[in-house]
Backbone as JSON Lines, residues from 0, in Angstrom:
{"i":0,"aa":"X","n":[19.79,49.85,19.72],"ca":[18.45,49.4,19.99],"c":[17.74,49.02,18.69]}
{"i":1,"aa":"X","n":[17.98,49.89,17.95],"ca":[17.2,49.28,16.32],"c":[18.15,47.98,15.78]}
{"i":2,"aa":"X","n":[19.09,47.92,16.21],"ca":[19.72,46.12,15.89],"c":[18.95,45.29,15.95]}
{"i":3,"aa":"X","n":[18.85,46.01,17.67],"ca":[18.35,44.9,18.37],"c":[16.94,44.37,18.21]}
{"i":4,"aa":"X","n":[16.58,45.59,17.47],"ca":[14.37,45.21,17.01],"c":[15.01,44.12,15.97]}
{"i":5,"aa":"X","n":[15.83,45.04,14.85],"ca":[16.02,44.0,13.55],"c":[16.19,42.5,13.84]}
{"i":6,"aa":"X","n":[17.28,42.15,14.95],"ca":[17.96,40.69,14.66],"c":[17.01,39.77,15.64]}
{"i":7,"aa":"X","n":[15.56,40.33,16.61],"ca":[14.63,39.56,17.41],"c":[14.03,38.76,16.8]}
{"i":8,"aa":"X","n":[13.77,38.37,15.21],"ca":[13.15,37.7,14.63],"c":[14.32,36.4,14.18]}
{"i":9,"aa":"X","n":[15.57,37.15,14.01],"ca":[16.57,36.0,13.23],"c":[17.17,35.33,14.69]}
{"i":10,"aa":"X","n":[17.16,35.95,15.57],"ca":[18.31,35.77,16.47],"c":[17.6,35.45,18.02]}
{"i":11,"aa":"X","n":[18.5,34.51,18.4],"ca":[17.5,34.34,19.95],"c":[18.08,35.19,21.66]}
{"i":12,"aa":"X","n":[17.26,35.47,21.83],"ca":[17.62,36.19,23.49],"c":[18.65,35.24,23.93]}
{"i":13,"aa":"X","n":[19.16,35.89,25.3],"ca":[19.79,35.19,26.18],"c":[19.13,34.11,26.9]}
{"i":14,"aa":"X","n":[18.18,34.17,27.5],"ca":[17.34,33.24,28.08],"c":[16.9,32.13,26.98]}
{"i":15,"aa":"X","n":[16.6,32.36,25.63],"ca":[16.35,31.11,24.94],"c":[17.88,30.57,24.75]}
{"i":16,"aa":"X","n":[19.1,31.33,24.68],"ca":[20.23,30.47,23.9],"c":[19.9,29.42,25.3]}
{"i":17,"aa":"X","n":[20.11,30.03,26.61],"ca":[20.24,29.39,27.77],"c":[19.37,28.01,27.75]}
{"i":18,"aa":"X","n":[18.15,28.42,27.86],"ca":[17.05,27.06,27.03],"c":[17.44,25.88,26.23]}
{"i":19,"aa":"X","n":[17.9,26.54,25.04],"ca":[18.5,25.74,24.04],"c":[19.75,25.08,24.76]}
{"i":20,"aa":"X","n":[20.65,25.67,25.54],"ca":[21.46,25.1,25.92],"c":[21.31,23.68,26.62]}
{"i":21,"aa":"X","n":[20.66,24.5,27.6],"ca":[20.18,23.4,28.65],"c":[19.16,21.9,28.11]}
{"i":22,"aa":"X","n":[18.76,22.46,27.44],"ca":[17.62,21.31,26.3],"c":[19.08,20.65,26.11]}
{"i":23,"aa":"X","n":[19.96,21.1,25.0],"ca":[20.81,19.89,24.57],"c":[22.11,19.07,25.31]}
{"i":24,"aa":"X","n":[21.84,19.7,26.5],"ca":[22.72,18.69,27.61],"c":[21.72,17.35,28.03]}
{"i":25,"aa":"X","n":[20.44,18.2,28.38],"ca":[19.69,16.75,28.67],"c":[19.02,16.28,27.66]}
{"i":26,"aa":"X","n":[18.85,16.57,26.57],"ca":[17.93,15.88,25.4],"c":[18.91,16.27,24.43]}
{"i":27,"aa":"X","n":[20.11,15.23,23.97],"ca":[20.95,16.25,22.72],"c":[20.03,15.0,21.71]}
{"i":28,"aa":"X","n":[20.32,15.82,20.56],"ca":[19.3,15.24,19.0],"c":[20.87,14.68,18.46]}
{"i":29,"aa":"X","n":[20.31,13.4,17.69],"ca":[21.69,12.79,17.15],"c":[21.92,14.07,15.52]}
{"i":30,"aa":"X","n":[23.18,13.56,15.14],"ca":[23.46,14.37,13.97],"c":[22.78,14.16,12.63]}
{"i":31,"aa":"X","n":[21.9,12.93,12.58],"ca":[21.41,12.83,11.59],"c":[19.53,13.17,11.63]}
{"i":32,"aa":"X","n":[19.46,13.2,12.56],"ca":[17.57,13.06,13.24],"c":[17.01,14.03,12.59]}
{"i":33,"aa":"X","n":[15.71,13.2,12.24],"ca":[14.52,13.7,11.2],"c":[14.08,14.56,11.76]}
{"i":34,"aa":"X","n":[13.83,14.89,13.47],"ca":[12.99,15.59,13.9],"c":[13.7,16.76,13.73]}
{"i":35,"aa":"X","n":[12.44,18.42,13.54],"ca":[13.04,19.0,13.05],"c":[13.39,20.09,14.56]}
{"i":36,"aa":"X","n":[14.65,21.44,13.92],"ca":[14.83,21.94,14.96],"c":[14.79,23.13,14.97]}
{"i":37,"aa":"X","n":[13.6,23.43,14.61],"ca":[13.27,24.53,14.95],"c":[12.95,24.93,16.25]}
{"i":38,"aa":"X","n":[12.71,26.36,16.48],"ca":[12.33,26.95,17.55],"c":[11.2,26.77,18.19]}
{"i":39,"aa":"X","n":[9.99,25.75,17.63],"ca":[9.12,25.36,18.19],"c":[9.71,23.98,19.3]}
{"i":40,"aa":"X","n":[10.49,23.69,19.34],"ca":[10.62,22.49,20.24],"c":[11.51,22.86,21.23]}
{"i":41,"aa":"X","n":[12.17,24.33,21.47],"ca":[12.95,24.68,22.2],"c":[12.28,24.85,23.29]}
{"i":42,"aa":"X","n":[12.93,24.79,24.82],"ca":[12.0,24.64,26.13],"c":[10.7,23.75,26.44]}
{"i":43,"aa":"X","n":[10.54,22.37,25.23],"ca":[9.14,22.05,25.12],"c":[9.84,20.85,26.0]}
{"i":44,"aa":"X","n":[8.43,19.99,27.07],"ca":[9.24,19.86,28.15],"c":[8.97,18.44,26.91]}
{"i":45,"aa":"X","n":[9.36,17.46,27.49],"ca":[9.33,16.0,26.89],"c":[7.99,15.0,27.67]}
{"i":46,"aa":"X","n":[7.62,14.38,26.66],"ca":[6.65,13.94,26.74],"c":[6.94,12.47,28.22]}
{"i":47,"aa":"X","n":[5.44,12.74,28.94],"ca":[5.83,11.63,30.36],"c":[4.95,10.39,29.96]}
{"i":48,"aa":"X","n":[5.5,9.31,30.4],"ca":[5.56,8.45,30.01],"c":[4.93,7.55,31.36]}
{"i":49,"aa":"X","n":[3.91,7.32,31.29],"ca":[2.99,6.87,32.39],"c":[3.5,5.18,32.7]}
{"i":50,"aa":"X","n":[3.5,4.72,33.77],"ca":[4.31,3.11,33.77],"c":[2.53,2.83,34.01]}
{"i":51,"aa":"X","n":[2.67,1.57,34.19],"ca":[1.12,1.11,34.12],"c":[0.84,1.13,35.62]}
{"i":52,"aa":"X","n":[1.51,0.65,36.63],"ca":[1.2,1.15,38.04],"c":[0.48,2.03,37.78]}
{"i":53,"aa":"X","n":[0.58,3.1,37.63],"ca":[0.48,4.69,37.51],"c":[-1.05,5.28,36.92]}
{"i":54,"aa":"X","n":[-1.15,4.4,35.65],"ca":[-2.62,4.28,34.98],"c":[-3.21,3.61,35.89]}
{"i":55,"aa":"X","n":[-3.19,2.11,35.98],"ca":[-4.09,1.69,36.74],"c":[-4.46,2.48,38.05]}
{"i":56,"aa":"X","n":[-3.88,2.96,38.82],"ca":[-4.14,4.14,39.97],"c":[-5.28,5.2,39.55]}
{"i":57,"aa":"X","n":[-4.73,5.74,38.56],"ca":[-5.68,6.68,38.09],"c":[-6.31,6.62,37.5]}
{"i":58,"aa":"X","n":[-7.0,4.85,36.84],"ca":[-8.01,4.79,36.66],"c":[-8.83,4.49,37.54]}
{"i":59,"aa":"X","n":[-8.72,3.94,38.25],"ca":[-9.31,3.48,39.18],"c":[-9.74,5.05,40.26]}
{"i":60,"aa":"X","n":[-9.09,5.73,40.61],"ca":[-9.46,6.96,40.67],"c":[-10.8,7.29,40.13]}
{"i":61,"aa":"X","n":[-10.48,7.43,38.59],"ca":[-11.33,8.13,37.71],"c":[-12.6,7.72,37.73]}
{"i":62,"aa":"X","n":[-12.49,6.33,37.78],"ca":[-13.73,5.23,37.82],"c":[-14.65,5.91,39.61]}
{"i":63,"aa":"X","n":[-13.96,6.22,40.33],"ca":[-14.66,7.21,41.58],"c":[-14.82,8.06,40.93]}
{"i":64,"aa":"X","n":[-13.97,9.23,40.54],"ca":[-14.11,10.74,40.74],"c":[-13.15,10.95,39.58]}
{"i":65,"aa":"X","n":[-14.09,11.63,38.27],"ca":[-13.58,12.06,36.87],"c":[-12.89,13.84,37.18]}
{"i":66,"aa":"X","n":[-13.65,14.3,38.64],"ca":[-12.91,15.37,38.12],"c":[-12.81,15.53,40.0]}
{"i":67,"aa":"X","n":[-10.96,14.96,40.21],"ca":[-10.37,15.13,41.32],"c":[-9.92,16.74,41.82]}
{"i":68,"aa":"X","n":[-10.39,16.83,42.78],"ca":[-9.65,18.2,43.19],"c":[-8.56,18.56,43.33]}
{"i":69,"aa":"X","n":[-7.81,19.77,43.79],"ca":[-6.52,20.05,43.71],"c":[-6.24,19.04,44.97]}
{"i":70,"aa":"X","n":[-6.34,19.19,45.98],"ca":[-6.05,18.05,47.33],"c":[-5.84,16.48,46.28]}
{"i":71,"aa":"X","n":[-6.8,16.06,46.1],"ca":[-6.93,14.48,45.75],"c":[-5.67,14.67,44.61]}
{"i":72,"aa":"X","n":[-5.55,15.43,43.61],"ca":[-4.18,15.48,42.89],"c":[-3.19,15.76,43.7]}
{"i":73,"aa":"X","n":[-3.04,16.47,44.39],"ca":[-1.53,16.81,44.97],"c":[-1.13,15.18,45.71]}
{"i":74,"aa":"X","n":[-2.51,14.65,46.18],"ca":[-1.92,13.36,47.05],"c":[-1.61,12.18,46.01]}
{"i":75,"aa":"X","n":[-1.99,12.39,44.72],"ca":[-1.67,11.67,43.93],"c":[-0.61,11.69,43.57]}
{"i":76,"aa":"X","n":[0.04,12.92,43.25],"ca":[1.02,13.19,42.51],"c":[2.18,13.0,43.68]}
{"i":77,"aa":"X","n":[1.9,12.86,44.68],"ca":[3.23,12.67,45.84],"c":[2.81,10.66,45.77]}
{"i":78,"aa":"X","n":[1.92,10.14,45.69],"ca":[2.19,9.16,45.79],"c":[2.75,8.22,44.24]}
{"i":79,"aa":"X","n":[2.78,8.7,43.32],"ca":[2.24,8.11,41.95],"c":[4.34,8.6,41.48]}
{"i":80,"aa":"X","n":[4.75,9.97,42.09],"ca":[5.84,10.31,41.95],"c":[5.87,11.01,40.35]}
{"i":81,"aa":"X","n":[4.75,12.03,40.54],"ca":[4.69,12.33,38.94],"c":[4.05,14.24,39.35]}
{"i":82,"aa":"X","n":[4.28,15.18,39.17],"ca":[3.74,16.71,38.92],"c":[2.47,16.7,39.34]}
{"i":83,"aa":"X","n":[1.72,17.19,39.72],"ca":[0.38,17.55,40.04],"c":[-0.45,18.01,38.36]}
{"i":84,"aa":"X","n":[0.74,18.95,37.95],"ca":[-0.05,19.58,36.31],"c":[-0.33,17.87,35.45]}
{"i":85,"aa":"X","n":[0.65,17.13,35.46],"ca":[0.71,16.11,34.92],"c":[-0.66,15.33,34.92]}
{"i":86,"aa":"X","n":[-1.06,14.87,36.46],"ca":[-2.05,14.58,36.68],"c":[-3.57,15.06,36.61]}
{"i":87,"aa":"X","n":[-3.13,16.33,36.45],"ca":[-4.84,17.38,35.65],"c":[-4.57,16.88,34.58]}
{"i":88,"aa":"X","n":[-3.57,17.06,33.81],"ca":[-3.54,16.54,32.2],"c":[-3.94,15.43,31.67]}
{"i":89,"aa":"X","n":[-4.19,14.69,32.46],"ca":[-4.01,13.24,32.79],"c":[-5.34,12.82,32.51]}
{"i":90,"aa":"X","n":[-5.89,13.51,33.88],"ca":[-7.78,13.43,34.01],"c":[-8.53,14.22,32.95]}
{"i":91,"aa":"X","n":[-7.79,15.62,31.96],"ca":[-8.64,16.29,30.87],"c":[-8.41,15.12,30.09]}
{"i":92,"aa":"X","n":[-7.39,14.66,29.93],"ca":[-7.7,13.51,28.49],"c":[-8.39,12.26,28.41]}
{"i":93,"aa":"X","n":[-8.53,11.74,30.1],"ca":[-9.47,10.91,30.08],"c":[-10.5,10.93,29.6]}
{"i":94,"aa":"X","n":[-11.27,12.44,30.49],"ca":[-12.87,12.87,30.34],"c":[-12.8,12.48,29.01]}
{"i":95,"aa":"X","n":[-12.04,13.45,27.71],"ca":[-11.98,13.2,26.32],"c":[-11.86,11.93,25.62]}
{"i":96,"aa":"X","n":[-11.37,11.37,26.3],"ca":[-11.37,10.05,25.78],"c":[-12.72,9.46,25.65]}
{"i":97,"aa":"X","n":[-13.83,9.67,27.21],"ca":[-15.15,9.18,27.53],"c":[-16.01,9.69,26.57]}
{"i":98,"aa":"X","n":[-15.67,11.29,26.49],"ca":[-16.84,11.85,26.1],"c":[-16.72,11.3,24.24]}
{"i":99,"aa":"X","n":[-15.1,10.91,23.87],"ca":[-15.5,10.3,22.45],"c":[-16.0,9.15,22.62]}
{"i":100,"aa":"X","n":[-15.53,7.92,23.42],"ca":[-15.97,6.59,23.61],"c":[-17.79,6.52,23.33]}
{"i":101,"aa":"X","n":[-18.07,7.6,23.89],"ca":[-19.43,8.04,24.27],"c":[-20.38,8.33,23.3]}
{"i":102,"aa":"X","n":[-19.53,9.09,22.26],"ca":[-20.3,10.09,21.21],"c":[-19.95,8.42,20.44]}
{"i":103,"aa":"X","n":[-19.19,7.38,19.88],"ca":[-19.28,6.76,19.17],"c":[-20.25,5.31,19.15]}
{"i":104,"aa":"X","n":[-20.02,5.5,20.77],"ca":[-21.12,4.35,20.98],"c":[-22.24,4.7,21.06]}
{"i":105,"aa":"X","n":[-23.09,5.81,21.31],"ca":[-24.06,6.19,20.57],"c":[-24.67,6.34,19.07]}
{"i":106,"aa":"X","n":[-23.72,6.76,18.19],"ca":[-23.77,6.66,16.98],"c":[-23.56,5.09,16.24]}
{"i":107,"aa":"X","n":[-23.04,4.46,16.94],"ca":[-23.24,2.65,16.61],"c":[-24.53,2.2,17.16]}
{"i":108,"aa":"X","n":[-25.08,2.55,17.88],"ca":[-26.65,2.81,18.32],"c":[-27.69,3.08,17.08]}
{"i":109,"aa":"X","n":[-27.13,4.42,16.42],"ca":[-28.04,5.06,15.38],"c":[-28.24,4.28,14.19]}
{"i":110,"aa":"X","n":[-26.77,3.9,13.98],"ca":[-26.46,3.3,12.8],"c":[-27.13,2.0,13.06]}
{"i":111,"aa":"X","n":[-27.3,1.15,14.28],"ca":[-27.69,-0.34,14.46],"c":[-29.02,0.01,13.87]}
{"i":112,"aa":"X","n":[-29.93,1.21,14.91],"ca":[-31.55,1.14,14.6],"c":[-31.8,1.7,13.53]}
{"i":113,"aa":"X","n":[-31.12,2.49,12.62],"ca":[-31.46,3.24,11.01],"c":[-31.4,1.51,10.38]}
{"i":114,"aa":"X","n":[-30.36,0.92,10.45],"ca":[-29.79,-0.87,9.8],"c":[-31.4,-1.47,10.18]}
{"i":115,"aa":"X","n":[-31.82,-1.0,11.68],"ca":[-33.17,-2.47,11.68],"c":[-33.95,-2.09,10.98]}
{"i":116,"aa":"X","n":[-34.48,-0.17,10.96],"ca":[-35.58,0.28,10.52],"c":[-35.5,-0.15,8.82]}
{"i":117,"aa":"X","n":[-34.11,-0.23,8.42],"ca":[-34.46,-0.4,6.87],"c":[-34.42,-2.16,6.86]}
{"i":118,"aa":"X","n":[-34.15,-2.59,7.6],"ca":[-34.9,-4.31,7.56],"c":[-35.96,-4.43,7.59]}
{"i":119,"aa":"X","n":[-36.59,-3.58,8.4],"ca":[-38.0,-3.43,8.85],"c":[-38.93,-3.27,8.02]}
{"i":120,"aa":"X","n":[-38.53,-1.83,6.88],"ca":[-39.11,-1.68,6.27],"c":[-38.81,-2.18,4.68]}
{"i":121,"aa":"X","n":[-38.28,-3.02,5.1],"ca":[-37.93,-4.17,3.74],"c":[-38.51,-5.62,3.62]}
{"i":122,"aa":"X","n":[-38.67,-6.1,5.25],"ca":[-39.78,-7.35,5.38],"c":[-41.26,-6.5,5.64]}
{"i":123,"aa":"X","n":[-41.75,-5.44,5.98],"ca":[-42.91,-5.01,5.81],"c":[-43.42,-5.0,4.21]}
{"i":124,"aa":"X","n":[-42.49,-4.18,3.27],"ca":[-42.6,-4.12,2.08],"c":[-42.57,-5.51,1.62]}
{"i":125,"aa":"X","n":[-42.04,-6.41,2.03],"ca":[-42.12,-7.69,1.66],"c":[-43.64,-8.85,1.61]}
{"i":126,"aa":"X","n":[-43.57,-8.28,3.56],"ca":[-45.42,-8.64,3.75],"c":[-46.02,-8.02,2.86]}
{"i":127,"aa":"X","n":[-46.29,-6.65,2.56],"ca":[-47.11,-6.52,2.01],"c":[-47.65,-7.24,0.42]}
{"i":128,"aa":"X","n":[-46.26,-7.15,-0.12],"ca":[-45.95,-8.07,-1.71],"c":[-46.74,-8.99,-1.68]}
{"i":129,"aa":"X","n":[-46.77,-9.88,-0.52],"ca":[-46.96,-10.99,0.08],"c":[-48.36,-10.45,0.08]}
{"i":130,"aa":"X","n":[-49.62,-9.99,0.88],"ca":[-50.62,-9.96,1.45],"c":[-51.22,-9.48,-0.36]}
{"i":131,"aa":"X","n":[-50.6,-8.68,-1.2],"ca":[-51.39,-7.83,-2.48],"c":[-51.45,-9.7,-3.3]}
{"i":132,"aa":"X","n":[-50.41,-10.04,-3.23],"ca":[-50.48,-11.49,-4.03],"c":[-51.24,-12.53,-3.38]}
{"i":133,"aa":"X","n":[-51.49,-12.74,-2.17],"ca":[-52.52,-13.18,-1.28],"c":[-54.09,-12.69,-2.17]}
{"i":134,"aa":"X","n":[-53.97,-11.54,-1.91],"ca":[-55.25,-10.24,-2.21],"c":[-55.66,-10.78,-3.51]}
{"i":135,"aa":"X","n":[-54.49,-10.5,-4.66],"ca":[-55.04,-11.13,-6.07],"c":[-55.01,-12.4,-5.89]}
{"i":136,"aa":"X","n":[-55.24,-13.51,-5.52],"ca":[-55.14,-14.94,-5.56],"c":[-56.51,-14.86,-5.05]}
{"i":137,"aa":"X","n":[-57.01,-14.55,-3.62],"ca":[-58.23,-14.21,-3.1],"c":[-59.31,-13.97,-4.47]}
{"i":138,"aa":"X","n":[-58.7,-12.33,-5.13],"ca":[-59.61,-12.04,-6.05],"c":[-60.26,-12.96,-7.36]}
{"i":139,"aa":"X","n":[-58.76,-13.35,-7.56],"ca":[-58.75,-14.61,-8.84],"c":[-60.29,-15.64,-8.37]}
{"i":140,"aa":"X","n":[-59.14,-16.07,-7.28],"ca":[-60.21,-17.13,-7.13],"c":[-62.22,-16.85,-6.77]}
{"i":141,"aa":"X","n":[-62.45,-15.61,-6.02],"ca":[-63.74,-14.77,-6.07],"c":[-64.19,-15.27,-7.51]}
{"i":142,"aa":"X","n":[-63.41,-14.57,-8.56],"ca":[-63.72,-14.1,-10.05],"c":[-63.93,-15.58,-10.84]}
{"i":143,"aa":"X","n":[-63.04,-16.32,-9.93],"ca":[-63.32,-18.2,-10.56],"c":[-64.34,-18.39,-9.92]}
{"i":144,"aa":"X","n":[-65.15,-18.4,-8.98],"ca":[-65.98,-18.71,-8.37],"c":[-66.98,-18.18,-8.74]}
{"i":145,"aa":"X","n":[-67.25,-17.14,-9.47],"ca":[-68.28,-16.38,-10.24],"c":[-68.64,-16.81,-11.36]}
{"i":146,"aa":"X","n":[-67.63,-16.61,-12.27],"ca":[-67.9,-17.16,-13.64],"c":[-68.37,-18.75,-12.91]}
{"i":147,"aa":"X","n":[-67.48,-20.11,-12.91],"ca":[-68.28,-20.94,-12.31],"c":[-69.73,-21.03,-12.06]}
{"i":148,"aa":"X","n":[-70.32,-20.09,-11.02],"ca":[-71.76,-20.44,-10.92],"c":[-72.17,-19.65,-11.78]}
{"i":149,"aa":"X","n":[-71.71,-18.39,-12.84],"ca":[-72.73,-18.24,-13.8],"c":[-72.87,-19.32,-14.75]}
{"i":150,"aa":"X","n":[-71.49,-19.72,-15.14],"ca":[-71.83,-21.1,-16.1],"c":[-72.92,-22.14,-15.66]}
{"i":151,"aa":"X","n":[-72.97,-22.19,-14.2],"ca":[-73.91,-23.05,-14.16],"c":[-75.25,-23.18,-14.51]}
């Protein structure tokens, strides 16, 4: 029994060799492949691969109802020919997708009206340049118009 504590860290159970086994009948890794092989990828299922039928369905779904119930998934997943978990997975990454689409097109919002306010306040500052040089031209001319009739 104390082997058996020692070699649980170096060494794998029966049920993982079995895992591992079964992984490399249906997914064997060529002899040279970058990916690595560790024990994190053992039993990890493989990534599904949505055909576009499949999206378009469930967007169009989504575009109704972002958050389908277990019923509306199960009938999906028998018609679509894909897991039910698949299809929750499916709809959390959408929402995520929205709620970033969301957060960025708002912030292109911020950034547009911070962009006008400093236009804004760059042709205001401009008018004003404009209205003080108006103002002294006004004054000038007052101050010409004075001297003038005192000379007279």
């Amino acid at each position: 029994m104390v082997a058996e504590k020692e070699n649980r860290g170096t060494t794998l159970c029966s049920e993982q060799q079995h895992c591992y086994q079964q992984q490399q009948l249906h997914h064997p890794q060529p002899l040279n492949s970058s990916r690595p092989t560790s024990n994190w990828y053992i039993g990890r299922r493989p990534r599904t691969a949505f055909t576009s039928s499949q999206v378009n369905v469930l967007e169009t779904v989504f575009q109704v109802n972002c958050y389908p119930g277990i019923q509306l998934r199960e009938q999906l997943a028998g018609r679509l020919d894909l897991d039910e978990d698949r299809i929750q997975i499916w709809f959390q990454n959408r929402r995520a997708k929205l709620r970033r689409s969301l957060r960025e097109a708002r912030l292109r919002l911020v950034q547009t009206a911070v962009a006008d306010l400093r236009v804004g306040h760059e042709v205001i500052g401009q008018l004003k340049v404009k209205q003080d040089e108006r103002s002294d031209l006004e004054l000038a001319s007052c101050l010409q118009l004075e001297v003038e009739e005192e000379e007279e």
